[in-house]
C-alpha positions as CSV (number, residue, x, y, z in Angstrom):
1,X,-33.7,28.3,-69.4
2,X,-32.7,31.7,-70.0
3,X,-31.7,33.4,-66.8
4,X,-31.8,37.3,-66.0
5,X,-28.6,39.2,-66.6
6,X,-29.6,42.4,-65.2
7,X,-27.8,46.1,-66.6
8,X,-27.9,49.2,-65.6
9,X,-26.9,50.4,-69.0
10,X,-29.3,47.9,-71.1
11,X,-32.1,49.2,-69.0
12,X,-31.4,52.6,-69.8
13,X,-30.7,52.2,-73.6
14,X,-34.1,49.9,-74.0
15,X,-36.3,52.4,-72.0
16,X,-34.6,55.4,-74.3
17,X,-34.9,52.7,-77.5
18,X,-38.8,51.5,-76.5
19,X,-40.0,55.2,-75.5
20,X,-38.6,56.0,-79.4
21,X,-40.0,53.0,-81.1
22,X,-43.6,54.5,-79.4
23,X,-43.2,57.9,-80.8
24,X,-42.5,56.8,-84.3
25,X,-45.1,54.2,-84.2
26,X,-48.3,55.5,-81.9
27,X,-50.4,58.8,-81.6
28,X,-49.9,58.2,-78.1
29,X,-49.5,56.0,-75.3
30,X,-52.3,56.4,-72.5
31,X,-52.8,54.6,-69.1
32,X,-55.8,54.1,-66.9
33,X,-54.5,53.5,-63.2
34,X,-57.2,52.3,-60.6
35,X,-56.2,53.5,-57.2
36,X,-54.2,51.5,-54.9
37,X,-52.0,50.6,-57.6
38,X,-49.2,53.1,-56.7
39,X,-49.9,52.6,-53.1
40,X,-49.2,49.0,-52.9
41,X,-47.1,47.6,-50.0
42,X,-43.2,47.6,-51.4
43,X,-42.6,44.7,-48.7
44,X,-45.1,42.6,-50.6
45,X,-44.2,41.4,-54.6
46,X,-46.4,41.7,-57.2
47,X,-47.4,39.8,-60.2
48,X,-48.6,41.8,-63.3
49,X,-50.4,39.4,-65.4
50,X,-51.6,40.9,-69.1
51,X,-53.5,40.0,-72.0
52,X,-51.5,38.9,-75.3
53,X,-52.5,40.3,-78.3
54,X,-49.8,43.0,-79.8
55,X,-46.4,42.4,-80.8
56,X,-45.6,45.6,-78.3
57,X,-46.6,43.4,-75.3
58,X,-43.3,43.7,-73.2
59,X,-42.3,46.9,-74.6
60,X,-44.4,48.9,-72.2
61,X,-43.7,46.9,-69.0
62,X,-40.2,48.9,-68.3
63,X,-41.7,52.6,-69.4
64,X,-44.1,52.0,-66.7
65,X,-41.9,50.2,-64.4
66,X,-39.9,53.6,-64.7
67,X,-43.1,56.2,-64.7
68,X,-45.3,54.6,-62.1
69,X,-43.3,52.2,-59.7
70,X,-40.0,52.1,-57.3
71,X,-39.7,48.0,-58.3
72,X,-37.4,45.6,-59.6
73,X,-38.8,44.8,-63.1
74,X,-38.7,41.0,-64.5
75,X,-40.6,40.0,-67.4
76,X,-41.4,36.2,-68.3
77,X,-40.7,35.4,-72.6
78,X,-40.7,32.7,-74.3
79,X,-38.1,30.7,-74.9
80,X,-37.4,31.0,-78.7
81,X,-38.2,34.7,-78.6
82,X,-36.0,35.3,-76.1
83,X,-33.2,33.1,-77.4
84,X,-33.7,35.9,-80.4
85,X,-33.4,38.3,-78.7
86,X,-31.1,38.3,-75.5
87,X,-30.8,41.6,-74.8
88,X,-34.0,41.4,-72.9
89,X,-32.1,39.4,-70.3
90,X,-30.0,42.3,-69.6
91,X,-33.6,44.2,-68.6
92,X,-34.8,41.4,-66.6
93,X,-36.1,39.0,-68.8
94,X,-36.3,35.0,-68.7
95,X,-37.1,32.5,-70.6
96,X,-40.2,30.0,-70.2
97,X,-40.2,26.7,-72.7
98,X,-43.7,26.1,-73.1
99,X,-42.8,23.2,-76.0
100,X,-40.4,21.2,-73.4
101,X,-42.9,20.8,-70.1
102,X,-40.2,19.2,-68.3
103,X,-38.5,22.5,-68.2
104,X,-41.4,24.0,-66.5
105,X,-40.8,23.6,-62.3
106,X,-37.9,24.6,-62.6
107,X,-38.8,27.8,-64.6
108,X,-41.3,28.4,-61.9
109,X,-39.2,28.0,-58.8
110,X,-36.9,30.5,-60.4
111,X,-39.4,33.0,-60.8
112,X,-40.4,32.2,-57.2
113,X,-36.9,32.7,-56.4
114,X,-36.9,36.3,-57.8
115,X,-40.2,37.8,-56.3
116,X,-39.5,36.7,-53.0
117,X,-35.3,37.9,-52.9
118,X,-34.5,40.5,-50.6
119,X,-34.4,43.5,-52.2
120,X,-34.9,47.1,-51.3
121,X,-37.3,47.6,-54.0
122,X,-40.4,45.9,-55.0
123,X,-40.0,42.7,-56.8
124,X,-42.2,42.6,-59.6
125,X,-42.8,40.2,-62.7
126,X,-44.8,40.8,-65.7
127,X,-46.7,37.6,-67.3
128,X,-48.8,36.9,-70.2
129,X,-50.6,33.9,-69.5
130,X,-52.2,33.3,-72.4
131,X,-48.9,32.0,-73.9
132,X,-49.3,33.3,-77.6
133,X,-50.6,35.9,-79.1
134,X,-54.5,35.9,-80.1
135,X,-57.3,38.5,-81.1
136,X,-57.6,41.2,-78.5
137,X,-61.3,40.3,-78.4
138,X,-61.2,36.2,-78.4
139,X,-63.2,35.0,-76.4
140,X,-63.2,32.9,-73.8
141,X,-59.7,34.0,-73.1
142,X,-57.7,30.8,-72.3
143,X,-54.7,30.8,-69.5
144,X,-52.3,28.6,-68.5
145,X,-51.7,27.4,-65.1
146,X,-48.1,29.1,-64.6
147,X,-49.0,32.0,-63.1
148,X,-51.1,30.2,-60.5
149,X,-48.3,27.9,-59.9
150,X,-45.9,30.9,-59.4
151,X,-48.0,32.3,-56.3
152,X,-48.6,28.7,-55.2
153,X,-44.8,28.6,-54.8
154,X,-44.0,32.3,-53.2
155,X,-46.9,31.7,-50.6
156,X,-44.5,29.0,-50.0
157,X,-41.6,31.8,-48.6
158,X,-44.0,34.3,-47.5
159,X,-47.4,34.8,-46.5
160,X,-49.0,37.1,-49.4
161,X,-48.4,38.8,-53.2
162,X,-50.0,40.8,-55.4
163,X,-52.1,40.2,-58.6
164,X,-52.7,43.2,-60.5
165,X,-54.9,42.7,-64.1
166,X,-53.6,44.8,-67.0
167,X,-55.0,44.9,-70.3
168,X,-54.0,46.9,-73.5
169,X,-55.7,47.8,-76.6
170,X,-54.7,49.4,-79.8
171,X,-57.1,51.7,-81.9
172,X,-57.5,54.3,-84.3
173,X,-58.9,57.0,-83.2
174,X,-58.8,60.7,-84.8
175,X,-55.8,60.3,-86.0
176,X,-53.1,58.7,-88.9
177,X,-51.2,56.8,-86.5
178,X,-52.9,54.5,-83.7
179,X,-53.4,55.1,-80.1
180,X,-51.9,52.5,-77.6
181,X,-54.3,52.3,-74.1
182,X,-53.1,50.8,-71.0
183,X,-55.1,49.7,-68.3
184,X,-54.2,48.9,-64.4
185,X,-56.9,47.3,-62.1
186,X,-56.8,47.7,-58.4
187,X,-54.5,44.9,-56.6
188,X,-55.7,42.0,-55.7
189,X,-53.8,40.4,-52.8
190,X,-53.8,37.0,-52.0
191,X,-53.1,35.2,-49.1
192,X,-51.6,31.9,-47.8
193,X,-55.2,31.1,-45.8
194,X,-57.2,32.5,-49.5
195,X,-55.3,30.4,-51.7
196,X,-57.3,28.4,-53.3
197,X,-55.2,26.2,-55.8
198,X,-54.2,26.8,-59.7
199,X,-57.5,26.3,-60.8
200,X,-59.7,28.3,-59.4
201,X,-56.9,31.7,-59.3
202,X,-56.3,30.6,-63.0
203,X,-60.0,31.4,-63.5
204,X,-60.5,34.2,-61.6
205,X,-57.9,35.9,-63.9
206,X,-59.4,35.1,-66.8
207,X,-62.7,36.3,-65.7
208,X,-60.8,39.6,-64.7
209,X,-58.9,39.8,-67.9
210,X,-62.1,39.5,-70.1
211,X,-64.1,41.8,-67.5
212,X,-61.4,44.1,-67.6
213,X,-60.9,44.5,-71.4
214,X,-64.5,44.8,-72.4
215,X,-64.5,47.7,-69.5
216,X,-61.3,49.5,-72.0
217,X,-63.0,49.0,-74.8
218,X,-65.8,50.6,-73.9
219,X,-64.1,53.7,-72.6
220,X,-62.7,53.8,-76.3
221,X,-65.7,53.8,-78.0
222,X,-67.9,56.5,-75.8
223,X,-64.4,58.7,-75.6
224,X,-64.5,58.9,-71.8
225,X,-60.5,59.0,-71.8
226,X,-59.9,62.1,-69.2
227,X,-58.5,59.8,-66.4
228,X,-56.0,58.5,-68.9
229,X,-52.4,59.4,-68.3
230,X,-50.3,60.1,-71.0
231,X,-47.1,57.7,-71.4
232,X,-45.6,58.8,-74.7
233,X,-46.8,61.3,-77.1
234,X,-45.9,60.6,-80.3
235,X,-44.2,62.5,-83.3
236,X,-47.0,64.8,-84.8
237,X,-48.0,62.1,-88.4
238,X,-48.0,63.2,-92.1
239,X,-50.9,64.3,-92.2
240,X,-50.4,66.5,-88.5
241,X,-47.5,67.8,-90.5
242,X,-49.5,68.8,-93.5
243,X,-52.7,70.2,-91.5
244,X,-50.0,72.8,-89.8
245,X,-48.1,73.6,-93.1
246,X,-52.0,74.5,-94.5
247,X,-53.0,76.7,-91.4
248,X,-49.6,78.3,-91.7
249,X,-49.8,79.3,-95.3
250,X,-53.5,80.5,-94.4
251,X,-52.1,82.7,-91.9
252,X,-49.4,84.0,-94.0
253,X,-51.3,85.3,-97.3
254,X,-53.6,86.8,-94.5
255,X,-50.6,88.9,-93.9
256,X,-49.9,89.0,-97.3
257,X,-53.5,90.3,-98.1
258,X,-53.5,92.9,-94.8
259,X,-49.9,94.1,-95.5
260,X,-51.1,95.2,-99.4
């Protein structure tokens, strides 16, 4: 296992590096946040678990981290990815095996270990349960158990933690480039006496999830996108760039033409 090897300067580089690659890449980045989710309790940990269906999954976690939260940002990856790709480490990544099971408890207790350390800021980890990445609109949406097992163990240390559902979606909209939406549902917390076991948390998320992105994607379609906050706004797109060359010419013959 990969373990975190948290910097100061890494984070900083990455959030100026990410918040770059978004610009280039995206009309815009745009969250939804349901209330209670920047009022949550910064003595309890949370759990951010997310559909998989980008490559950009992970990206986002530290922009937001650094827009919307006061917590102490970790972020599960898979093994070979991350074995790529270190640097995450140095942001508060670690690694999960999912070909070598017998790598698992251990995996598990260590994320235990780092939502429930003491620590003047929230703890926080962001998790994609579906373990791959599939079709933003596969259905039934399929998660493993890990996550479950995670909040079995921290109810083990303390008596609650929070599960917040976040979705993304990417979509062309008006523009050349894409538009990247976010979405936060309220928190969900659950408790030592509400636990139920891995199964029947593993399913409510799942039902949340799919719930949760069919509720986005309809947003999309009928344009009700007020609420959404913007992120990152991206670099205006060739064709941006050519609509505002053409209305500038227009306006200059105009003075051309008035001037003669």
């Amino acid at each position: 296992m990969l373990k975190v090897r948290r910097s100061r300067l890494y984070t900083l580089w990455f959030n100026w590096y990410s918040r770059r690659q978004f610009k280039k890449y995206f009309n815009s980045v745009r969250v939804f946040m349901e209330s209670g989710v920047q009022e949550m309790d910064l003595r309890i940990p949370v759990i951010f678990y997310a559909n998989h269906a980008y490559w950009w999954d992970g990206f986002w976690s530290p922009l937001c981290t650094k827009k919307f939260f006061h917590q102490r940002l970790h972020i599960i990856i898979e093994f070979k990815q991350l074995r790529k790709h270190r640097f995450f480490t140095r942001i508060g990544a670690f690694s999960l095996d999912r070909y070598r099971p017998k790598t698992w408890p251990a995996t598990l207790r260590y994320a235990a270990e780092l939502l429930t350390d003491d620590n003047e800021r929230q703890n926080a980890l962001w998790i994609f349960p579906q373990g791959k990445i599939e079709h933003v609109d596969k259905r039934p949406l399929v998660f493993f158990k890990g996550t479950a097992s995670i909040v079995s163990r921290v109810l083990e240390k303390i008596p609650q933690v929070y599960l917040v559902s976040i979705v993304s979606r990417i979509e062309y909209l008006d523009e050349q480039k894409p538009e990247l939406f976010l979405s936060f549902r309220e928190p969900f917390i659950v408790s030592r006496e509400e636990y139920a076991g891995a199964d029947d948390l593993t399913a409510y998320m799942q039902r949340m999830t799919e719930s949760h992105l069919d509720e986005l994607s309809e947003k999309i379609k009928s344009r009700k996108l007020d609420e959404a906050v913007s992120l990152v706004k991206g670099i205006a797109s060739v064709n941006r760039r050519s609509e505002a060359f053409r209305r500038f010419m227009r306006l200059d013959r105009g003075k051309e033409f008035t001037e003669s």
